[in-house]
MARKE-854252 format. One record per residue (C-alpha): residue number from 1; residue in three letters; y, x, z. Coordinates in nm, 3 decimals, padded with zeros to 5 digits. Layout:
<kolmars>
<kolmar nuza="NUM" sekol="ala" yy="Y" xx="X" zz="Z"/>
...
</kolmars>
This chain:
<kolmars>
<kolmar nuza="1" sekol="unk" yy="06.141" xx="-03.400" zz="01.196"/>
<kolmar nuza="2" sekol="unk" yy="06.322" xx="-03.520" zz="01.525"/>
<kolmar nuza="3" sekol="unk" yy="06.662" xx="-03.712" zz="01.430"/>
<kolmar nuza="4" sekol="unk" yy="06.984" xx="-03.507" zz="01.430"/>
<kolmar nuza="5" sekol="unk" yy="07.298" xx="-03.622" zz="01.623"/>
<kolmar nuza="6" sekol="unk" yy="07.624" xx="-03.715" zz="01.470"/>
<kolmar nuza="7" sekol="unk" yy="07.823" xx="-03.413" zz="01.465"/>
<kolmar nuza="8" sekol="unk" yy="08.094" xx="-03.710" zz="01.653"/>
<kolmar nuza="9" sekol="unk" yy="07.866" xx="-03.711" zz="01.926"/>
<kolmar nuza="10" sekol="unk" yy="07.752" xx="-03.371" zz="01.973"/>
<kolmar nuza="11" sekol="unk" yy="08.102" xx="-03.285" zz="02.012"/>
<kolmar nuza="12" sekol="unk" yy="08.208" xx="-03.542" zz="02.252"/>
<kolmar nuza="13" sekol="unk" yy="07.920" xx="-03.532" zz="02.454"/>
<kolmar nuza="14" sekol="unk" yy="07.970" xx="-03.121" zz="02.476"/>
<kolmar nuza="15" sekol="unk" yy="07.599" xx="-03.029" zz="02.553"/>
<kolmar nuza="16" sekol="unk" yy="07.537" xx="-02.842" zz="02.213"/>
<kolmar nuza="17" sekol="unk" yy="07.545" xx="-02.456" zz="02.236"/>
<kolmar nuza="18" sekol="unk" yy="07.658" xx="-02.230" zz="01.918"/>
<kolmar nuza="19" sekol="unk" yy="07.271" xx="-02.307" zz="01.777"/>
<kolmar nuza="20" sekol="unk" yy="07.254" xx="-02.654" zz="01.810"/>
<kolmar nuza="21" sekol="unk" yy="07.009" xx="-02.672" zz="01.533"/>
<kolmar nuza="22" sekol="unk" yy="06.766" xx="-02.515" zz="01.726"/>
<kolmar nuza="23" sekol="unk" yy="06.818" xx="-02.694" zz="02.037"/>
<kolmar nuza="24" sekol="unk" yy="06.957" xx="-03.024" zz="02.027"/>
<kolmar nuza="25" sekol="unk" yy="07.120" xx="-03.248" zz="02.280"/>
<kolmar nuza="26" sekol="unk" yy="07.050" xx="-03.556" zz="02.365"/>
<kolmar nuza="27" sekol="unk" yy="07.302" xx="-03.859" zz="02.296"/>
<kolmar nuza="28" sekol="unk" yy="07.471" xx="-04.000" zz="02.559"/>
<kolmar nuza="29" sekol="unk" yy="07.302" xx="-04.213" zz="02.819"/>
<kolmar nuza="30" sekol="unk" yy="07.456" xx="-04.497" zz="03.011"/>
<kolmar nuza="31" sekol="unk" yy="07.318" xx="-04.606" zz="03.365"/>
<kolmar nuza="32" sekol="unk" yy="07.408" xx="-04.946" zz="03.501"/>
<kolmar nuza="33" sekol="unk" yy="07.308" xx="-05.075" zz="03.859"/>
<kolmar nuza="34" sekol="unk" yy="07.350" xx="-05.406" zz="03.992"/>
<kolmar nuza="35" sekol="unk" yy="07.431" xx="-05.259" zz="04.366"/>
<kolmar nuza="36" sekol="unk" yy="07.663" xx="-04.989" zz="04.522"/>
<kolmar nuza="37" sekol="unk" yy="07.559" xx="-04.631" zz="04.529"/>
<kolmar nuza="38" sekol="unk" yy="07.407" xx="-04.524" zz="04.886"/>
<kolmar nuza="39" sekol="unk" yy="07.605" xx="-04.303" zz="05.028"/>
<kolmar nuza="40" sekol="unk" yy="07.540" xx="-03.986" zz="04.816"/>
<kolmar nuza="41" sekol="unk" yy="07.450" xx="-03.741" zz="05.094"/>
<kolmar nuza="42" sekol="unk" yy="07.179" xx="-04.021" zz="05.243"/>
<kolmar nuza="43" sekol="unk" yy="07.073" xx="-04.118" zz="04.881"/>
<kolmar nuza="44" sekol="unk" yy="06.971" xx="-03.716" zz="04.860"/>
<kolmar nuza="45" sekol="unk" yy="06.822" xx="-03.682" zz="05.150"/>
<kolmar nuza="46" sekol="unk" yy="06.570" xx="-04.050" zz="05.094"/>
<kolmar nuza="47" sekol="unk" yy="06.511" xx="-03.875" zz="04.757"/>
<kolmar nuza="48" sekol="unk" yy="06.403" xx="-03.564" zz="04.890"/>
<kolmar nuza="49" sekol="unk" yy="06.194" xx="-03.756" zz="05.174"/>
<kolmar nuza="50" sekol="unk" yy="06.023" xx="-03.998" zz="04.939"/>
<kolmar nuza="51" sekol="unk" yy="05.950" xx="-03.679" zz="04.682"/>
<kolmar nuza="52" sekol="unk" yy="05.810" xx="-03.428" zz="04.971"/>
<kolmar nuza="53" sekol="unk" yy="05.524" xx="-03.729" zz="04.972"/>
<kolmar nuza="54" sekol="unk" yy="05.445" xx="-03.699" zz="04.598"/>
<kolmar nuza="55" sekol="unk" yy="05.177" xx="-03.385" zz="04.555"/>
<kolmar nuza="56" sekol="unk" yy="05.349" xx="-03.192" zz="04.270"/>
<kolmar nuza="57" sekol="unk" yy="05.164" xx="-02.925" zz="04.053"/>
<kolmar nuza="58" sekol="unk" yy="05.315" xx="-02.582" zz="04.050"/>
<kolmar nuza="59" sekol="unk" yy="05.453" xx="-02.410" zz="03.730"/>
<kolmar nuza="60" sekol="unk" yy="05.668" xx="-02.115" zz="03.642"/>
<kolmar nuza="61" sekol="unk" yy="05.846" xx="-02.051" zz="03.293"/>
<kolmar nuza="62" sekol="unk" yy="05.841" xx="-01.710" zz="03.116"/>
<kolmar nuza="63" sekol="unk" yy="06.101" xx="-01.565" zz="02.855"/>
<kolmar nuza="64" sekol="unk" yy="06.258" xx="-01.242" zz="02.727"/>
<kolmar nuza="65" sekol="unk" yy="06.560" xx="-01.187" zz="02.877"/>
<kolmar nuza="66" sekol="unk" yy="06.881" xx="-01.135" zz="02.542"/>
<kolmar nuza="67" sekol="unk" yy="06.858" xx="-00.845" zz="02.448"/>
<kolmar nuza="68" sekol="unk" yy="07.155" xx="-00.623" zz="02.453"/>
<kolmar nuza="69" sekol="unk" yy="07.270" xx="-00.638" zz="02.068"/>
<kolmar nuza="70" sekol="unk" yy="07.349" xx="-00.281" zz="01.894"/>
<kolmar nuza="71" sekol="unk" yy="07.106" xx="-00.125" zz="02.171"/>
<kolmar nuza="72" sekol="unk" yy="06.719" xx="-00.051" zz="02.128"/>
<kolmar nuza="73" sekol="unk" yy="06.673" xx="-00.102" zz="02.500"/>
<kolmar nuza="74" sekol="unk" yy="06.345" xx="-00.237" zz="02.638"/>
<kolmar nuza="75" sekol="unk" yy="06.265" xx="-00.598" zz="02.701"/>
<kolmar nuza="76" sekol="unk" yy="06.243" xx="-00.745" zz="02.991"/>
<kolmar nuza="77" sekol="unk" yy="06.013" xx="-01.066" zz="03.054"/>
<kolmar nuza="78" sekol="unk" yy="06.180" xx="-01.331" zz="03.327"/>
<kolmar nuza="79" sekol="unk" yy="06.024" xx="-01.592" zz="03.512"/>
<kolmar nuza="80" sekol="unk" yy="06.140" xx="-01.889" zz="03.704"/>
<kolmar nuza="81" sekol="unk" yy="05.930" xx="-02.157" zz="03.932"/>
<kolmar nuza="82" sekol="unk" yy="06.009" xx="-02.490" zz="03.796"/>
<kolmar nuza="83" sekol="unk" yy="06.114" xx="-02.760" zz="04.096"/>
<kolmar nuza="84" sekol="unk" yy="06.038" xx="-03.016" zz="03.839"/>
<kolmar nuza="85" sekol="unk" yy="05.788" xx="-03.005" zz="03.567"/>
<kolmar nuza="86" sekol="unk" yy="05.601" xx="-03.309" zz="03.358"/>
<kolmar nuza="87" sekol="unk" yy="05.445" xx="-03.409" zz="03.009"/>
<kolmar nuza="88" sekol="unk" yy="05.639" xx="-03.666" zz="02.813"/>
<kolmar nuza="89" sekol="unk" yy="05.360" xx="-03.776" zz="02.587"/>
<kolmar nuza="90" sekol="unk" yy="05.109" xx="-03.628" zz="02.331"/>
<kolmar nuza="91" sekol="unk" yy="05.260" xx="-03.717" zz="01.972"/>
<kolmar nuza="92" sekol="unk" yy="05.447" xx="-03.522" zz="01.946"/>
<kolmar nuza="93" sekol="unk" yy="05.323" xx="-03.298" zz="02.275"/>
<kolmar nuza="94" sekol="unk" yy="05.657" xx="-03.266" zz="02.467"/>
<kolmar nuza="95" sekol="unk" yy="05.680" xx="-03.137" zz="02.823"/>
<kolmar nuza="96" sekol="unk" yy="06.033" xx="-03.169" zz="03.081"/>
<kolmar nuza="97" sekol="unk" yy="06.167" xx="-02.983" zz="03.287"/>
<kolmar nuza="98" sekol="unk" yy="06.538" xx="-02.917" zz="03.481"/>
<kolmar nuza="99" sekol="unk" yy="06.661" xx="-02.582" zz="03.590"/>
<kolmar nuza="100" sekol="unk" yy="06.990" xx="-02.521" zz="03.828"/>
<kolmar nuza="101" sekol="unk" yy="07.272" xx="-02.339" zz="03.682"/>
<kolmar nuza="102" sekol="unk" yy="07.348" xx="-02.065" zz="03.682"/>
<kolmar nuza="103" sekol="unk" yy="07.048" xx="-01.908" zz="03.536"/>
<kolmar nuza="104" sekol="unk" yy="06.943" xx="-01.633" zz="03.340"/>
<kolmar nuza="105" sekol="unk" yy="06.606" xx="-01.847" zz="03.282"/>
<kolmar nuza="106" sekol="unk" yy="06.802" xx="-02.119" zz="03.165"/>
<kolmar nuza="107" sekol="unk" yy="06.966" xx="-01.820" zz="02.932"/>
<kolmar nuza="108" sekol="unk" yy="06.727" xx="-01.699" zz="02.807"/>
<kolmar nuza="109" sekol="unk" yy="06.526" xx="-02.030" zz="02.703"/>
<kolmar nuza="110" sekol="unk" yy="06.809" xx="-02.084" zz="02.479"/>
<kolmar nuza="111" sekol="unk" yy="06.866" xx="-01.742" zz="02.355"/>
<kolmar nuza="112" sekol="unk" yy="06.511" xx="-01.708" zz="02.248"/>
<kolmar nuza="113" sekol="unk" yy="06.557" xx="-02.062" zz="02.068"/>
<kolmar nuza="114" sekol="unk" yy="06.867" xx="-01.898" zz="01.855"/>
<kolmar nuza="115" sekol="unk" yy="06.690" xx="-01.590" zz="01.767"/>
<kolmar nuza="116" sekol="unk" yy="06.392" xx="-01.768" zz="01.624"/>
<kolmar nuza="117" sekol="unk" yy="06.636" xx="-02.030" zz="01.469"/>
<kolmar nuza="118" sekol="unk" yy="06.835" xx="-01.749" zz="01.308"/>
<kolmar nuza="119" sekol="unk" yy="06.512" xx="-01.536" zz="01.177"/>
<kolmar nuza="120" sekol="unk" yy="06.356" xx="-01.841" zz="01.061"/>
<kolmar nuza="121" sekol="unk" yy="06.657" xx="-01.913" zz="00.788"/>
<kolmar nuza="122" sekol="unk" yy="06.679" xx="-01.573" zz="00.692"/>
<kolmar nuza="123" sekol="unk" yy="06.335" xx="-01.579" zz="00.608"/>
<kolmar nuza="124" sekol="unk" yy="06.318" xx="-01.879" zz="00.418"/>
<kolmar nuza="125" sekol="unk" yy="06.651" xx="-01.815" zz="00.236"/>
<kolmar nuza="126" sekol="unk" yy="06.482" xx="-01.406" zz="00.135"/>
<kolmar nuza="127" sekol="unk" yy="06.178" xx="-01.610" zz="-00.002"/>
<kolmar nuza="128" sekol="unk" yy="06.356" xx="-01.861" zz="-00.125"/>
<kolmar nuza="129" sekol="unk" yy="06.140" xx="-02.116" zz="00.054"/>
<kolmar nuza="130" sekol="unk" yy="06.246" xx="-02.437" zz="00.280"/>
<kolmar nuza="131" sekol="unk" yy="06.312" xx="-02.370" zz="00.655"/>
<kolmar nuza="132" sekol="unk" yy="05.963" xx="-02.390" zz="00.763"/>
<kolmar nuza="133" sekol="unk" yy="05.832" xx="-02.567" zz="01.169"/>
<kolmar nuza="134" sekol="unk" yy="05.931" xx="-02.326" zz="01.472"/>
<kolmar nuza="135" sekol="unk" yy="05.698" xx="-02.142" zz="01.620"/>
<kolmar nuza="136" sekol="unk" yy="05.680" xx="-02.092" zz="02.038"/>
<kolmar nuza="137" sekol="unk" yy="05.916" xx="-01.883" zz="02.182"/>
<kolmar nuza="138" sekol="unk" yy="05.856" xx="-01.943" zz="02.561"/>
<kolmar nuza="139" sekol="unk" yy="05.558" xx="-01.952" zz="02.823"/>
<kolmar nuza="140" sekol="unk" yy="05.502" xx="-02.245" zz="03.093"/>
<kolmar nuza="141" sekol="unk" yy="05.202" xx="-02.124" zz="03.363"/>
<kolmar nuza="142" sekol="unk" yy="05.043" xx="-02.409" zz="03.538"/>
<kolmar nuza="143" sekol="unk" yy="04.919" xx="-02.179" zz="03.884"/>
<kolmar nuza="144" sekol="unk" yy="04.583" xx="-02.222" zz="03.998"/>
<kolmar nuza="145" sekol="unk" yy="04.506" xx="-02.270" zz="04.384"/>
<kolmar nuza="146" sekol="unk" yy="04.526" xx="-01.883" zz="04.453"/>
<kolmar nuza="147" sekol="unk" yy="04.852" xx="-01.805" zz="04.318"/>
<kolmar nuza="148" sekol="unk" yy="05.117" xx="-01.929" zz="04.547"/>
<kolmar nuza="149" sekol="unk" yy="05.248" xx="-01.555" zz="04.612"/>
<kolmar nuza="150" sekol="unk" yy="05.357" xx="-01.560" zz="04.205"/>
<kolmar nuza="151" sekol="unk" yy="05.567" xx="-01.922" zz="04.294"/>
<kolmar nuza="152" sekol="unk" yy="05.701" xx="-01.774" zz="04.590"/>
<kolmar nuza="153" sekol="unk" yy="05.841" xx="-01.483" zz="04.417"/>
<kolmar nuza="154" sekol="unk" yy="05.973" xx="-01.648" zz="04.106"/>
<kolmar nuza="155" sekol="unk" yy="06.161" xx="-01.953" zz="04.328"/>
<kolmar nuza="156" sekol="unk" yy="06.357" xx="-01.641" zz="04.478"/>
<kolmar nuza="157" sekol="unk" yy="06.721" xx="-01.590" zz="04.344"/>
<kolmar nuza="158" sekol="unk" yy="06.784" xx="-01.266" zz="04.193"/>
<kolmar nuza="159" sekol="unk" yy="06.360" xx="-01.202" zz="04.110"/>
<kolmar nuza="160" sekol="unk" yy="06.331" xx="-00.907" zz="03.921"/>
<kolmar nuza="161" sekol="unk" yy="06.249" xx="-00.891" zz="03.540"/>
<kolmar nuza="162" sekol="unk" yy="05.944" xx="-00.727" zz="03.487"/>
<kolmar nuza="163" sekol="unk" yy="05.973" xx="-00.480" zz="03.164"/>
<kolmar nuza="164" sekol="unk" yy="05.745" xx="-00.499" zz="02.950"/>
<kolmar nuza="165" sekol="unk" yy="05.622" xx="-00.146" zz="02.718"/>
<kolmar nuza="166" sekol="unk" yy="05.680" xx="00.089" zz="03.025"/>
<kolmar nuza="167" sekol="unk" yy="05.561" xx="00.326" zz="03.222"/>
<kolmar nuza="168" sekol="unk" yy="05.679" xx="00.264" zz="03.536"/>
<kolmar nuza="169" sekol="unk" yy="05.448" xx="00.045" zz="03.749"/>
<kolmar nuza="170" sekol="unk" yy="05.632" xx="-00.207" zz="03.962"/>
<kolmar nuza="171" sekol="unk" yy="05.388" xx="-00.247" zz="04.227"/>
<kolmar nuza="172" sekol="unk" yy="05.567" xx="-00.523" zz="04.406"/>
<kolmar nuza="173" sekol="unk" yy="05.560" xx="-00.775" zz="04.071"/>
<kolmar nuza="174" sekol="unk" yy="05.321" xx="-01.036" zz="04.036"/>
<kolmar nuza="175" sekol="unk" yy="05.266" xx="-00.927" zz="03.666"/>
<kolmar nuza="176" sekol="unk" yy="05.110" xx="-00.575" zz="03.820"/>
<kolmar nuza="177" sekol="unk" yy="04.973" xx="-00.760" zz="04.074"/>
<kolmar nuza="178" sekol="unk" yy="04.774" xx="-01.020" zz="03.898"/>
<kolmar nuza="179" sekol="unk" yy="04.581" xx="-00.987" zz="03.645"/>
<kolmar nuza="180" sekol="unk" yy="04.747" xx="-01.048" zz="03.262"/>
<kolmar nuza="181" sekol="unk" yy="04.664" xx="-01.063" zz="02.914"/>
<kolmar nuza="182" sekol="unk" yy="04.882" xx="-01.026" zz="02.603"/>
<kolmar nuza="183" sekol="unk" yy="04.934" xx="-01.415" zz="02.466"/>
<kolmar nuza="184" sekol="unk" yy="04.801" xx="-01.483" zz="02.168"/>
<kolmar nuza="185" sekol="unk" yy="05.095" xx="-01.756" zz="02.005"/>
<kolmar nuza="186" sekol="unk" yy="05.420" xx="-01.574" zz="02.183"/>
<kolmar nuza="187" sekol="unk" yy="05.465" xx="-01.215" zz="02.022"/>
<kolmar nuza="188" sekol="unk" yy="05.518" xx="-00.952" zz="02.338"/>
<kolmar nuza="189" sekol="unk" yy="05.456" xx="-01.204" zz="02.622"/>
<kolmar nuza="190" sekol="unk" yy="05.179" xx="-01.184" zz="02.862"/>
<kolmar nuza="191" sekol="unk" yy="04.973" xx="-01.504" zz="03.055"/>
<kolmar nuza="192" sekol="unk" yy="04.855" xx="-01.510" zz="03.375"/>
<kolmar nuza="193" sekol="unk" yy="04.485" xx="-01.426" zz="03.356"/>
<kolmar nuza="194" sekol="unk" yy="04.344" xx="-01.651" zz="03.591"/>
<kolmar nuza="195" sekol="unk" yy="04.622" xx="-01.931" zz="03.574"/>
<kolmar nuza="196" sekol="unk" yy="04.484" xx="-02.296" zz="03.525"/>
<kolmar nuza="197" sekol="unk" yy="04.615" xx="-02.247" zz="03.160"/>
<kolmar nuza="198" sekol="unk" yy="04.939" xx="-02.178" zz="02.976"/>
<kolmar nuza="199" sekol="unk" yy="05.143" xx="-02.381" zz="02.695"/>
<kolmar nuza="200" sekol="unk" yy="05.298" xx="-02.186" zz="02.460"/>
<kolmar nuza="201" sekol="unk" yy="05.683" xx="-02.377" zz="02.416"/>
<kolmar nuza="202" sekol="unk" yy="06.013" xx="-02.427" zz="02.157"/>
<kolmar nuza="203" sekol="unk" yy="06.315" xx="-02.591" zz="02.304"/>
<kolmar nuza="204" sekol="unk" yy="06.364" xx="-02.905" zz="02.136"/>
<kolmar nuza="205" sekol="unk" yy="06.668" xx="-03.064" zz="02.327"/>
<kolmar nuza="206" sekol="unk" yy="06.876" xx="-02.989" zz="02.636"/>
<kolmar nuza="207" sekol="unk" yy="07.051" xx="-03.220" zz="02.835"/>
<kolmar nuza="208" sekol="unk" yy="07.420" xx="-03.119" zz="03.098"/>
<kolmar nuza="209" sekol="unk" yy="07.290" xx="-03.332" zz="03.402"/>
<kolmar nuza="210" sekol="unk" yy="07.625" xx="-03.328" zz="03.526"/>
<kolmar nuza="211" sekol="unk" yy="07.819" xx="-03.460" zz="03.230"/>
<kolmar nuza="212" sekol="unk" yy="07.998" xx="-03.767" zz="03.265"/>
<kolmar nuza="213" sekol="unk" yy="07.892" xx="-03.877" zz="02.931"/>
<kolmar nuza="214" sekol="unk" yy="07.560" xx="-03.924" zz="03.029"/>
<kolmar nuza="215" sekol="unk" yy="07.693" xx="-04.231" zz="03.276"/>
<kolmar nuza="216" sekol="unk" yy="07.871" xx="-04.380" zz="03.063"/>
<kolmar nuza="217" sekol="unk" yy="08.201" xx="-04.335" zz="03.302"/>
<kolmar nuza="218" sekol="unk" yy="08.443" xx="-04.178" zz="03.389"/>
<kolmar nuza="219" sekol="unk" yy="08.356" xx="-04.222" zz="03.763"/>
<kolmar nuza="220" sekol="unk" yy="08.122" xx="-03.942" zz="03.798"/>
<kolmar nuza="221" sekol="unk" yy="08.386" xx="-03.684" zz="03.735"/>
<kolmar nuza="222" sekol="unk" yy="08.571" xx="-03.802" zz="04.066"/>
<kolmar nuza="223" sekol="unk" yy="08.232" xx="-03.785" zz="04.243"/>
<kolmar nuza="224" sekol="unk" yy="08.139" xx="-03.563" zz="04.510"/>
<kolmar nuza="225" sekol="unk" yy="07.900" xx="-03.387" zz="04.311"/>
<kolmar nuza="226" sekol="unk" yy="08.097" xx="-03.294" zz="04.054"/>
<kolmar nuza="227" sekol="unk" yy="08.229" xx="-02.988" zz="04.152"/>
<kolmar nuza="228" sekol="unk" yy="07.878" xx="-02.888" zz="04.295"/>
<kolmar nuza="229" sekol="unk" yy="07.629" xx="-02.638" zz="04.006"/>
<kolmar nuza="230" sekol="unk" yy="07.435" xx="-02.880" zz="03.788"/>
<kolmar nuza="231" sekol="unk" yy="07.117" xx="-02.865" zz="03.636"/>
<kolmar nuza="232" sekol="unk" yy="07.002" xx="-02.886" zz="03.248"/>
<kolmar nuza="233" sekol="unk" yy="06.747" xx="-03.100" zz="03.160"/>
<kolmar nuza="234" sekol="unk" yy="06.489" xx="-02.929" zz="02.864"/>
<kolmar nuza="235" sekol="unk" yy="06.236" xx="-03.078" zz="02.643"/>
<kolmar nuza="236" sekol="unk" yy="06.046" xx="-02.854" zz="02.506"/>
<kolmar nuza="237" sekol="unk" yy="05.727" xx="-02.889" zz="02.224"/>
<kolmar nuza="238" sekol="unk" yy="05.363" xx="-02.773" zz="02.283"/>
<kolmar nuza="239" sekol="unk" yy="05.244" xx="-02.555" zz="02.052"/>
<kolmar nuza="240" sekol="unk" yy="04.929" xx="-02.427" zz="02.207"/>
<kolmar nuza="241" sekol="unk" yy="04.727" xx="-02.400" zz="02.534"/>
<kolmar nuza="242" sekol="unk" yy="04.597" xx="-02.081" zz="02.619"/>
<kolmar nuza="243" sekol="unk" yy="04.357" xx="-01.971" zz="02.883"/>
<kolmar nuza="244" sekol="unk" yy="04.286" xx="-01.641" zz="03.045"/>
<kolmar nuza="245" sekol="unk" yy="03.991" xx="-01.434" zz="02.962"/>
<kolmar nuza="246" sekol="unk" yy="03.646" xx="-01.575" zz="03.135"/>
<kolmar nuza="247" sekol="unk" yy="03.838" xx="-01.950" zz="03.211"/>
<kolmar nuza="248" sekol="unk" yy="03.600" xx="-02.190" zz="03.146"/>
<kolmar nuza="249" sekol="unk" yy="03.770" xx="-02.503" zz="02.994"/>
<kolmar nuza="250" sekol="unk" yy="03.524" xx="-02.751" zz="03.119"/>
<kolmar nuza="251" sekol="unk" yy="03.520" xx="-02.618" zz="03.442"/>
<kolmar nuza="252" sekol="unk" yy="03.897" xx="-02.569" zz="03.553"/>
<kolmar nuza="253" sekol="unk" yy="03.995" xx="-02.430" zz="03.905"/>
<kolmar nuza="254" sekol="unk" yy="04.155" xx="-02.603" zz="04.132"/>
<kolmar nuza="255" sekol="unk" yy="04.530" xx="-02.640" zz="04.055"/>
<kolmar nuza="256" sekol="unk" yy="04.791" xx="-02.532" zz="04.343"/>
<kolmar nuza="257" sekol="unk" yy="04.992" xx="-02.841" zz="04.449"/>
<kolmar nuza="258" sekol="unk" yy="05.322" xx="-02.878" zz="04.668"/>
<kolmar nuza="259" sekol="unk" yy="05.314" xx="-03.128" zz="04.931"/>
<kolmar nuza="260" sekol="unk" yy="05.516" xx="-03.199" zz="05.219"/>
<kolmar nuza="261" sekol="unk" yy="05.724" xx="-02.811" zz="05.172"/>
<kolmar nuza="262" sekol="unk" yy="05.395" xx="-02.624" zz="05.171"/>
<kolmar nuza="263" sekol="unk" yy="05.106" xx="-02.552" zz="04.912"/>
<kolmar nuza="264" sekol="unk" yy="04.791" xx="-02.732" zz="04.938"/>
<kolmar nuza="265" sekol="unk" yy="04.427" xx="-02.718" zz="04.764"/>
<kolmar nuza="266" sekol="unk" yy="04.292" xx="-03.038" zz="04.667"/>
<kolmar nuza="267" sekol="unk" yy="03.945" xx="-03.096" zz="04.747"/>
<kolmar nuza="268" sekol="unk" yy="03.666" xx="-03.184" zz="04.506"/>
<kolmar nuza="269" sekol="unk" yy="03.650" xx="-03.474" zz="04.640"/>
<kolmar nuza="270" sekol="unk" yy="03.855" xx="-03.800" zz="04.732"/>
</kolmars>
């Protein structure tokens, strides 16, 4: 079991939602540097230079929008391309990822973590048994060469939700446009069919970016930035790997990459 903060810390650092249980926030960091800060607007702009070099797979995140409590109203599945996306290591099998806020992605991901959090006591309390492991709640899609269309659409603000249990086809999402399959871990969601291969997620911890905590000072809340929308860092847990019907495991596709602001195919070859 992963090490719970003191309940001093999770509410000075301010990063726990009402279901911190579920999700838990990091302690504080502190960051020291031996030399002055570049300039921040030139420090962005080498960052974003030096990255646009780095070939970075493509990924998009899947969850059910909160549902509207007291209602029986259909659910709606959202998706979000993720700018940054990486494995943290394999014991336990964590993966990382940031998302700008606002976001109803970023929403959702911890919504779904609170309803699981909250059935999973109620269970356990009914039967009388100890709260038991959590189980996936949330979808990451690593895109395969041919599937740049389903980045572009989810890195748009405002994509629509696709709803899922209906009958009305909407012929310009790339869930009707590309071929799905229910998932087999994540009750209700779908996977992209031919999709290098999907990892079925829990939140583990989430981390405010832009909290002054995390420097250790009080200097970043006088810093230009600070007044601009920040981004929340999540670590989520693998639970398992799916792959669409007829994927071959030990003979993946080629993966799409982003290089330079486009997509590229890497060759077979270096």
């Amino acid at each position: 079991m992963l090490p719970r903060l003191s309940s001093a810390v999770r509410h000075k650092s301010g990063l726990l939602g009402p279901s911190g249980p579920a999700w838990r926030a990091l302690a504080p960091l502190r960051c020291f540097s031996s030399s002055p800060d570049q300039d921040a607007s030139r420090l962005s702009e080498s960052i974003k230079k030096l990255m646009r070099g780095s070939a970075q797979s493509v990924a998009i995140v899947s969850a059910f929008l909160p549902e509207d409590n007291g209602h029986n109203m259909p659910r709606f599945l959202h998706a979000a391309t993720l700018s940054s996306f990486t494995t943290v290591c394999l014991a336990p099998p964590l993966v990382a990822f940031s998302i700008r806020q606002p976001s109803r992605i970023a929403d959702s991901l911890r919504d779904g973590a609170a309803v699981l959090e909250n059935d999973q006591k109620a269970t356990a309390s009914s039967n009388g048994t100890r709260h038991k492991s959590k189980r996936p709640h949330f979808l990451v899609h690593l895109l395969s060469s041919h599937q740049s269309s389903i980045s572009d659409y989810f890195a748009q603000p405002g994509a629509q939700p696709y709803e899922l249990a209906s009958d009305v086809i909407q012929e310009d999402h790339p869930f009707e446009k590309h071929p799905i399959q229910p998932s087999e871990t994540v009750d209700g969601q779908v996977i992209l069919r031919e999709a290098l291969g999907t990892m079925a997620c829990s939140l583990v911890y989430q981390l405010d970016l832009t909290n002054p905590d995390l420097h250790g000072t009080t200097h970043f809340e006088m810093h230009e930035h600070a007044h601009e929308p920040g981004s929340i860092l999540f670590i989520a847990q693998i639970h398992a790997v799916e792959l669409g019907h007829g994927v071959d495991p030990e003979k993946p596709g080629r993966p799409l990459v982003y290089w330079n602001k486009q997509y590229c195919i890497p060759s077979e070859k270096s």
